[in-house]
C-alpha positions as CSV (number, residue, x, y, z in Angstrom):
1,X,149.8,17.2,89.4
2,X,147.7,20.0,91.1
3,X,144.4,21.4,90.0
4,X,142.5,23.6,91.3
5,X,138.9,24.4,92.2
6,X,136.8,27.5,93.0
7,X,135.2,27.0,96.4
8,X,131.7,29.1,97.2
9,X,130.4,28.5,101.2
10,X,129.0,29.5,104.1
11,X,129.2,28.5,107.5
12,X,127.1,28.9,110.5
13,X,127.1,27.8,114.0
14,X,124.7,24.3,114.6
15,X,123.0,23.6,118.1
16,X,121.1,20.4,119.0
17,X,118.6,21.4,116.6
18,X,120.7,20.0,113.6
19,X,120.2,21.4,109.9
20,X,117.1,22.6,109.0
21,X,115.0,21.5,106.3
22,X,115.7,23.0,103.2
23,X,113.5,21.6,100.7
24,X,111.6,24.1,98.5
25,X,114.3,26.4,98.5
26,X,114.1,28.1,95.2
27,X,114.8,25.8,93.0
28,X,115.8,22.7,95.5
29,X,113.4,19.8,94.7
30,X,115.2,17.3,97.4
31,X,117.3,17.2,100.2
32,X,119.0,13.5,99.7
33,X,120.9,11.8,103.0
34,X,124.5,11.2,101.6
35,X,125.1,9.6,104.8
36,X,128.4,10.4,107.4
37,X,131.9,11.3,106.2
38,X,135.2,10.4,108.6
39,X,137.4,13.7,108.1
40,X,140.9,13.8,109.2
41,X,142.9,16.5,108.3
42,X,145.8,17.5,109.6
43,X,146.6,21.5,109.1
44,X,150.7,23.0,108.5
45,X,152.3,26.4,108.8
46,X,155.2,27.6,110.2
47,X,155.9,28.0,113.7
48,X,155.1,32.0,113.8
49,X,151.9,31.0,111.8
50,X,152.6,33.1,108.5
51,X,149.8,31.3,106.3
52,X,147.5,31.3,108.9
53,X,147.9,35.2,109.1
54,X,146.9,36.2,105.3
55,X,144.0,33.4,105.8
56,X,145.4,31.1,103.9
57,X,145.3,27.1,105.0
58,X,147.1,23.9,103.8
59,X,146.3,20.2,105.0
60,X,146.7,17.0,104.5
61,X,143.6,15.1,104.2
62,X,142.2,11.8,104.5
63,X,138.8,10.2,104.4
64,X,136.0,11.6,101.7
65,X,136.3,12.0,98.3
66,X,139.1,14.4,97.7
67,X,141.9,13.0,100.3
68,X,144.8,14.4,99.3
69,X,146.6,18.0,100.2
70,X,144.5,21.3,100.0
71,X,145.7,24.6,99.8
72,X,143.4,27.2,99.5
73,X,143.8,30.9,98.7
74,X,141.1,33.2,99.4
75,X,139.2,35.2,96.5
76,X,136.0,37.1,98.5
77,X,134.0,36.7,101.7
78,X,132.8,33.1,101.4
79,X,135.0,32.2,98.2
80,X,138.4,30.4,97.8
81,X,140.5,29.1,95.4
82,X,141.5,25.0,96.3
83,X,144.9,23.7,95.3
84,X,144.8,20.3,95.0
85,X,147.5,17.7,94.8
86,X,147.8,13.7,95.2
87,X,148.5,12.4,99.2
88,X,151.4,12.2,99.9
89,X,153.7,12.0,103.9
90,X,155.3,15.6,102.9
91,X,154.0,18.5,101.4
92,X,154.3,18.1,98.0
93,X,156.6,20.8,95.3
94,X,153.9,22.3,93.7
95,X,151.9,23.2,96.2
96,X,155.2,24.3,98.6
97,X,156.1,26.8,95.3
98,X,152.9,28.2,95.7
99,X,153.7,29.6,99.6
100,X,157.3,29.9,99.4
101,X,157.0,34.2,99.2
102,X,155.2,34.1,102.6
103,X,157.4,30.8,104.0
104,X,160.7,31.7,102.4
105,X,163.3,29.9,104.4
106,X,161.1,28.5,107.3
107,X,159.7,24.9,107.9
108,X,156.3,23.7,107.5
109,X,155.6,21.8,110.4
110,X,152.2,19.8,111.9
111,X,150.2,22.9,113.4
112,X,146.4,22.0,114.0
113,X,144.4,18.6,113.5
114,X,140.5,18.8,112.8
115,X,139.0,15.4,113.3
116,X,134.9,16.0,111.3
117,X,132.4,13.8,111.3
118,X,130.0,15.2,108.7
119,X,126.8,14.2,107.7
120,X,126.3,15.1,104.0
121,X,123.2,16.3,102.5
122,X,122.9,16.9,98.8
123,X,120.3,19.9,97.5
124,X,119.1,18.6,94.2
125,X,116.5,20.5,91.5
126,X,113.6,18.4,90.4
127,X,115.9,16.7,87.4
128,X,118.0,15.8,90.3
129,X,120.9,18.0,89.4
130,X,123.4,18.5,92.3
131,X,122.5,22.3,93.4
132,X,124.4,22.7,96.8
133,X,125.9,20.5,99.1
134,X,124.6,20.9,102.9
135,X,126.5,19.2,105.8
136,X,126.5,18.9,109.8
137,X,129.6,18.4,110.7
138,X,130.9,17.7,114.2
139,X,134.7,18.7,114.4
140,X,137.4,18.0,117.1
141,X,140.5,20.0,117.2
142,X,143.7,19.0,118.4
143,X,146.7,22.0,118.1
144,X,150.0,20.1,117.8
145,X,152.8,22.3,118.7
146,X,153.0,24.4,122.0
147,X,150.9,24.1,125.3
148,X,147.6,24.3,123.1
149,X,144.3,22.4,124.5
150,X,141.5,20.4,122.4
151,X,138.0,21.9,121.2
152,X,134.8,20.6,120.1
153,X,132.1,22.3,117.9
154,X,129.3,21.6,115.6
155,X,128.8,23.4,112.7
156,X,126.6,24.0,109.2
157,X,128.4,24.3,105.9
158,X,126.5,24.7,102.6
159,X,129.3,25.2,99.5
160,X,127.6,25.5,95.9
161,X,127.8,22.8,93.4
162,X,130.4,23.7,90.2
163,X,128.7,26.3,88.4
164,X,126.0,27.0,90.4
165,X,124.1,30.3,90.9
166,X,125.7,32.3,94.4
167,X,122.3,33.5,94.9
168,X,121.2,30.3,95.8
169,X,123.5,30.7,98.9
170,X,121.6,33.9,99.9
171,X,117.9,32.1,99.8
172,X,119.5,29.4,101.7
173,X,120.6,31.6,104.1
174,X,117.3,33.2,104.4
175,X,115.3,29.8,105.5
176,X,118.5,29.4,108.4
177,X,118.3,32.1,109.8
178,X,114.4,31.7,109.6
179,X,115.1,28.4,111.7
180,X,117.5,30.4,114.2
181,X,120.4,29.2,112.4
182,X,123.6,32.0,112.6
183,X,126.4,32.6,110.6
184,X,129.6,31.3,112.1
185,X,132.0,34.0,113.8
186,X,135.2,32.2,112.4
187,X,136.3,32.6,108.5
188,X,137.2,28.8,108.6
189,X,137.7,25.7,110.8
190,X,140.9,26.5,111.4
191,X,140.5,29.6,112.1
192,X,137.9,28.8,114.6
193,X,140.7,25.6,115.9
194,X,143.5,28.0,116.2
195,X,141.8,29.9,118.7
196,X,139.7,28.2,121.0
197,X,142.6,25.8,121.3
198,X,144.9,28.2,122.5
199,X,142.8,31.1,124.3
200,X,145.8,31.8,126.7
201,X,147.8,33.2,123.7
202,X,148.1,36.9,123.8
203,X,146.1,38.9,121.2
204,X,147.0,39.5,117.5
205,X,149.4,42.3,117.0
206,X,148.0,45.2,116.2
207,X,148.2,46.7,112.3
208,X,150.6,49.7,111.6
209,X,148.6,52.6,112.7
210,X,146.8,55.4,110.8
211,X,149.7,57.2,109.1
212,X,150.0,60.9,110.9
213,X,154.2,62.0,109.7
214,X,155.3,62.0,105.9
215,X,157.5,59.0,106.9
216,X,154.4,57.0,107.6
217,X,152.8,57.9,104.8
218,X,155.5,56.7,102.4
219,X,156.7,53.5,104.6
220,X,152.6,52.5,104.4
221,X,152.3,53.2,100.6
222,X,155.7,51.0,100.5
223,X,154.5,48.2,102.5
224,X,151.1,47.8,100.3
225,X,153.7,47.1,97.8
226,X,155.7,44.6,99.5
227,X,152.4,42.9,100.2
228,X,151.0,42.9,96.4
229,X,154.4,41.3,95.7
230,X,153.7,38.5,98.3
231,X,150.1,37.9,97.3
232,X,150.7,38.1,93.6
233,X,153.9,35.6,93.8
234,X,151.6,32.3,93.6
235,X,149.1,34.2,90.9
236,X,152.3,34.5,88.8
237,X,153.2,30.9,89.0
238,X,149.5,29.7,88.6
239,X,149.6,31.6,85.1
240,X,146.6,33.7,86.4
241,X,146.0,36.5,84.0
242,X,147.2,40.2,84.5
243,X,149.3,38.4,87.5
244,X,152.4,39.1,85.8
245,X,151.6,43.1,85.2
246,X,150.2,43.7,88.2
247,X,153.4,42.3,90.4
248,X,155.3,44.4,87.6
249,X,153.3,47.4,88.9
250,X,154.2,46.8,92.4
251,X,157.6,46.4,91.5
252,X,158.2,49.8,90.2
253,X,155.7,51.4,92.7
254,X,158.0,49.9,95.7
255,X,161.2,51.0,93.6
256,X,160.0,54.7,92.4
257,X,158.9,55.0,96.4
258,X,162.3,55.1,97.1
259,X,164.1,56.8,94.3
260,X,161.3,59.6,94.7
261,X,161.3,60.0,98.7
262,X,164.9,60.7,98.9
263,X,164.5,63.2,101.7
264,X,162.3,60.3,104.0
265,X,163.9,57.4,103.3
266,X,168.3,57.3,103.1
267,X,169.1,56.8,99.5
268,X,172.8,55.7,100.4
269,X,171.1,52.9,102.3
270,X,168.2,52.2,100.2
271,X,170.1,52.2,96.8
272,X,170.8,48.0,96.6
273,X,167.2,47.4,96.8
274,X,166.2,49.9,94.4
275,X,168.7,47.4,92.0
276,X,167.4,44.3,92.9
277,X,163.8,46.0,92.6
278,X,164.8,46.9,88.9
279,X,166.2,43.6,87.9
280,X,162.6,42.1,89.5
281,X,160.7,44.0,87.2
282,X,163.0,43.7,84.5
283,X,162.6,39.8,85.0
284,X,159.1,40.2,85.2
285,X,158.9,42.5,81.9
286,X,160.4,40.2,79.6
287,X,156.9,38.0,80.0
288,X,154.5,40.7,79.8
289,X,156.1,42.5,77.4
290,X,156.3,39.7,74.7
291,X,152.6,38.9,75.8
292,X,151.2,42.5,75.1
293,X,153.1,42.4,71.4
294,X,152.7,39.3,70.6
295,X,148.7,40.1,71.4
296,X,149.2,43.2,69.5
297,X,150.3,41.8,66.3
298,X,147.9,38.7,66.1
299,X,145.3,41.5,66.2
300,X,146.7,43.9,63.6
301,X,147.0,40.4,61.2
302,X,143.4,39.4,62.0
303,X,141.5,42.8,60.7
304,X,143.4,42.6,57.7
305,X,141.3,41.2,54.7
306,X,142.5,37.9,53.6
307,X,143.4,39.2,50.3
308,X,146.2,41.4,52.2
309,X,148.0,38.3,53.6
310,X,150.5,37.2,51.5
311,X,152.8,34.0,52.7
312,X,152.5,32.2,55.9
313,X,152.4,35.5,58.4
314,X,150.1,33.6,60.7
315,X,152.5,30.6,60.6
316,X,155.5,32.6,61.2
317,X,153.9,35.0,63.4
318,X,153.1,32.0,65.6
319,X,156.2,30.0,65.6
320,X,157.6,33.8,66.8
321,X,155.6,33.9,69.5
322,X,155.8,30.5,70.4
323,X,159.5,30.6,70.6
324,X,159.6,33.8,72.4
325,X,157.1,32.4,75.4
326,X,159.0,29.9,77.5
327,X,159.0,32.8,79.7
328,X,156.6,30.9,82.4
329,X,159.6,28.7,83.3
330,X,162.1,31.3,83.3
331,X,159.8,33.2,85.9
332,X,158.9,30.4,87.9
333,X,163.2,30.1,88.1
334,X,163.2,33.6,89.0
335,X,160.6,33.2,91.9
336,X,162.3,30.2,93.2
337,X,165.7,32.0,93.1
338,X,167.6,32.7,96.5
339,X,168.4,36.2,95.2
340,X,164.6,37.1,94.9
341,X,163.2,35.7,97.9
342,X,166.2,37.8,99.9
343,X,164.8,41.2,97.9
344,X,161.5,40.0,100.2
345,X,163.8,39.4,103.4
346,X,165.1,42.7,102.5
347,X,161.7,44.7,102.1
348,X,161.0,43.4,105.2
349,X,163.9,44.6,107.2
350,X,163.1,48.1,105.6
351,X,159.9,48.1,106.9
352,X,161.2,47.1,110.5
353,X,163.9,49.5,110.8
354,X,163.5,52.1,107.9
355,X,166.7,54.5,107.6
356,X,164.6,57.5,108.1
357,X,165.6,61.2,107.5
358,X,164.6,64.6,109.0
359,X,161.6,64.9,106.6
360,X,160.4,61.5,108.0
361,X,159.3,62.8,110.9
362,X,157.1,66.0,109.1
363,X,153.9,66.6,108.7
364,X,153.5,65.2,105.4
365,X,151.8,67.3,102.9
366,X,154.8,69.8,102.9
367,X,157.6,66.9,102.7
368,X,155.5,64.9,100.1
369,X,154.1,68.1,97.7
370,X,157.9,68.9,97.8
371,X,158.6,65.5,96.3
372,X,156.1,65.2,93.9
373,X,156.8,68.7,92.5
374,X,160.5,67.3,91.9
375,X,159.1,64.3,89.5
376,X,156.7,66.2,88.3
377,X,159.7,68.9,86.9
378,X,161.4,66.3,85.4
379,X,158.9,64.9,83.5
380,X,158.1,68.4,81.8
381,X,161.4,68.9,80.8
382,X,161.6,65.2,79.4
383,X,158.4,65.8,77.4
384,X,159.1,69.0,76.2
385,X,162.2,67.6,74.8
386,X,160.7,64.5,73.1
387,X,158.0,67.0,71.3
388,X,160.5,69.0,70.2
389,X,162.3,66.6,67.9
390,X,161.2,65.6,64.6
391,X,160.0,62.1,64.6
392,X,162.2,59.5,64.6
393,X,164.3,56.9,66.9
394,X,165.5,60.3,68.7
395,X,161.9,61.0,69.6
396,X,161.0,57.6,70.3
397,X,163.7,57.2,72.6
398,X,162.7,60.6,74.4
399,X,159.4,59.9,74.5
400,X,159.9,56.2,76.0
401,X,162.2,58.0,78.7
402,X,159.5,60.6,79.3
403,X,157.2,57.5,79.8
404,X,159.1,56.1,82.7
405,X,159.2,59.4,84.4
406,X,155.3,60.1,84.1
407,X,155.2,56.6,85.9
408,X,157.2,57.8,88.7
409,X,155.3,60.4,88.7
410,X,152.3,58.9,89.0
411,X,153.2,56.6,92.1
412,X,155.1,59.4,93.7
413,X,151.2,61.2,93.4
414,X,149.5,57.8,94.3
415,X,151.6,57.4,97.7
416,X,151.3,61.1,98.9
417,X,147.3,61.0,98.1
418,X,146.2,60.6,101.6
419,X,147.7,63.5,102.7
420,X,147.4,65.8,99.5
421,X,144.0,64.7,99.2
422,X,142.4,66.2,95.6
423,X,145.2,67.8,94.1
424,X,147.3,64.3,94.3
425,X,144.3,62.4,93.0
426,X,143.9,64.8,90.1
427,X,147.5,64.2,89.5
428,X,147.3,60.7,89.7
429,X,144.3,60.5,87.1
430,X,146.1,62.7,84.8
431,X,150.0,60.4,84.8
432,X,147.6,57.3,83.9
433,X,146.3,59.0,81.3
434,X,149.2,60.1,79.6
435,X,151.1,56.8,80.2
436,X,148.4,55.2,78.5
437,X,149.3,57.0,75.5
438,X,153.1,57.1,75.8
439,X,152.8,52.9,76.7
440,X,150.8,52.5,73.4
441,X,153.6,54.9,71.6
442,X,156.1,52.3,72.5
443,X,154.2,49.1,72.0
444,X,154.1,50.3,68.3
445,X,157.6,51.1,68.4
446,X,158.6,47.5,69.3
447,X,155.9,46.3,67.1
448,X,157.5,48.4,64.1
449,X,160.9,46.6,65.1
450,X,159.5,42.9,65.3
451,X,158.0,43.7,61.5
452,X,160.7,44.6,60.2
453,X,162.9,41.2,61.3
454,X,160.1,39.0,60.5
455,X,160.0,40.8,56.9
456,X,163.8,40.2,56.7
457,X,163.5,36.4,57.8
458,X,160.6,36.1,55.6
459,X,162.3,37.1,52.5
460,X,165.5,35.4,53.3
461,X,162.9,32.5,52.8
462,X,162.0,33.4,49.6
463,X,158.5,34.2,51.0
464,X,156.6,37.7,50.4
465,X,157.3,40.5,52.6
466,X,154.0,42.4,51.4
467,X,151.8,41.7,54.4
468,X,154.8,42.7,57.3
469,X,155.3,46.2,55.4
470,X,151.3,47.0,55.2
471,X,151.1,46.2,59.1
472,X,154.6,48.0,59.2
473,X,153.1,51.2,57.5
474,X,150.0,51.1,59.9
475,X,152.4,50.9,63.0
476,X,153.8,53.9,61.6
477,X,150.5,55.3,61.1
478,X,149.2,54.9,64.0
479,X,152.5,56.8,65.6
480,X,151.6,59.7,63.6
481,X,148.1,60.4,65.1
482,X,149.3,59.2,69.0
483,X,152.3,61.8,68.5
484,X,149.3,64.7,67.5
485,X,147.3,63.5,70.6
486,X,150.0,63.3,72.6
487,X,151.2,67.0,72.1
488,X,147.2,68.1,72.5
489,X,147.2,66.1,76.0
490,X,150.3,67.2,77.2
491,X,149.3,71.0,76.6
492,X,146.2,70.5,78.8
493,X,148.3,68.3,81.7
494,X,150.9,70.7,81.6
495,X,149.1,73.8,82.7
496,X,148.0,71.6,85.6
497,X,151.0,70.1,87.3
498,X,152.1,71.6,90.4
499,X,155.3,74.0,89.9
């Protein structure tokens, strides 16, 4: 089984010199000789070096205290999450789930071995408390595949204890650099492996240039999608929180992209991955949605006063829930399914060959305000509608429909905002703020339907039914006052969206 650890450190190049001494370094009492390490890890990607690109590294290790495989995802300059699983000769299932959106289909095979000798210093307070851990290490690199050479180097690396205050690192850092110590140029070993082992190589590739036509403005907004989707993928698995919302998000951003930018982007030939974009975030709803009610309703029961809960509401409430949430597998099936991992293949054929139109090739702020104006049309004649009816399941369903379209809206306004500048920021602010209200409109409407079949299973049961009509009746309440705010804010965005 995996776990997982938060790594904090920094590196810096070592000369003959060695590591400083770093006693009386705020609060560092000691500096205790741990004595030398035998490191040998051996480093996997595929052949076109896919992890290695978004920074990320696995290895097999041996030797030290944590031999075993290591996967670790970067958080911040200097910070990484570390997957960690037992040894094994292959790379074990959990921690192969957790690159598959980046690997899809291709081997991981033997890239890079870093042979470390490292001689371990521990930073203790004066109660002898483990502070930071300091090392020298002296690595040997070996690439595996291709024509690539060997390389030597010596290094510093001081990582944080568990818990430990970061600003420790920066003090730290201070007396180093007082000794002539410098921080290394290379984000990691391998890093640093990969390319002094093969300097021949020609350069990275260079990133897509600085969008100048409408075409590049929407393909870039499109591919910062495809890439949330990617980086979010082992987030979701992990069970990280907000993971599943966010690669929601990206989702429908990728899919209203190319439902709104009809005149960039072929529709005829875009059309079957706006479906299998809409079936991901369908797939993806189903977890978040039953998260956010089920979060919704344990609130509502806790502020009631206890004299207001008749029957075992918490009990059932909970067994609902509970029965509703086997969702993680479901979505771990999802991400593991062939049918998902080609809607990535297919993103990134797009991307490589998009079917542009004429208005691709526009300057963009007349192609994209054209656009935007269209969505934004739409959703005044949806809204206008919905506040038109009484209230009711008519409105609600108007109003959840008027909800999806400020959404599009919103991203349509979000993609186009480096070339409208303020007017699409304005109109970007102004979609969140109404779907804020419109996605709390239809929370309560779901949360009004879940009440009302708990009540009916409840007093099939022979139990009371009082407590799930009081939250019932606040639900509906509730719905009252957002319906008067919503008709207030929609006056005031109204006057403001662009005709």
């Amino acid at each position: 089984m995996a776990d997982t650890k938060r790594e904090i450190e920094r590196k810096y190049e070592a000369d003959d010199s060695g590591l400083p001494d770093l006693t009386g370094v705020g609060p560092v009492a000691a500096v205790l000789d741990r004595g030398v390490v035998e490191l040998d890890a051996t480093y996997y990607d595929t052949a076109d070096e896919r992890l290695a690109g978004d920074s990320l590294t696995l290895r097999r290790r041996t030797g030290g205290s944590d031999a075993g495989w290591h996967l670790k995802f970067p958080v911040a300059p200097g910070v990484r999450d570390e997957i960690r699983a037992p040894l094994g000769d292959s790379v074990p299932e959990e921690i192969a789930a957790l690159v598959r959106s980046r690997v899809r289909g291709r081997a991981l095979v033997p890239l890079v071995r870093l042979r470390s000798a490292r001689d371990v210093r521990h930073l203790v307070d004066a109660r002898g408390a483990l502070l930071a851990e300091a090392s020298l290490d002296t690595v040997t690199a070996e690439r595996l595949t291709g024509p690539g050479g060997t390389a030597r180097w010596t290094e510093i690396e001081v990582e944080l204890a568990d818990g430990g205050d970061p600003a420790l690192l920066d003090r730290l850092e201070k007396r180093l650099r007082e000794a002539g110590v410098r921080p290394s140029a290379a984000a990691s070993k391998l890093a640093r492996a990969l390319a002094e082992t093969a300097p021949d190589r020609p350069g990275e590739p260079a990133g897509p240039a600085a969008p100048v036509t409408a075409g590049d403005h929407v393909l870039a907004y499109l591919r910062a999608q495809r890439d949330a989707l990617v980086a979010l993928d082992p987030a979701v698995r992990r069970g990280i929180p907000d993971s599943v919302h966010r690669m929601r998000v990206a989702t429908r951003r990728a899919r209203a992209t190319l439902r709104t930018f009809t005149g960039v982007l072929d529709r005829a030939v875009t059309g079957p991955l706006g479906a299998e974009l809409k079936w991901l975030a369908g797939e993806l709803g189903t977890a978040r949605d039953q998260e956010v009610l089920a979060d919704r309703l344990t609130s509502a029961l806790d502020a009631l006063p206890p004299a207001l809960v008749t029957g075992p509401v918490e009990e059932r409430l909970t067994a609902w829930a509970e029965a509703r949430h086997g969702t993680h597998a479901h979505l771990t099936g999802v991400l593991d399914s062939r049918r998902y991992l080609a809607l990535l293949d297919a993103l990134d054929a797009l991307l490589a060959d998009p079917p542009l139109r004429a208005a691709a090739g526009r300057k963009p702020k007349k192609a994209l305000a054209k656009a935007v104006r269209k969505d934004a049309r739409k959703l005044t004649a949806l809204m206008e509608h919905a506040l038109a009816l009484p209230p009711g399941q008519e409105r609600d369903r108007a109003l959840h429909e008027a909800r999806k379209k400020a959404k599009r809206t919103r991203y349509a306004a979000e993609a186009a905002t480096d070339a409208l500048g303020g007017p699409a920021r304005a109109l970007t602010k102004a979609m969140k703020s109404l779907t804020t209200l419109l996605g709390d409109h239809q929370d309560g409407v779901m949360a009004r339907s879940t009440l009302r079949e708990l009540a009916a299973v409840a007093h099939a049961a022979g139990e009371s039914a009082f407590t799930y009509g009081l939250l019932y009746g606040r639900e509906e309440g509730h719905a009252a006052r957002l319906e008067e705010e919503l008709a207030g804010r929609w006056e005031k965005i109204a006057g403001g969206l662009p005709g």
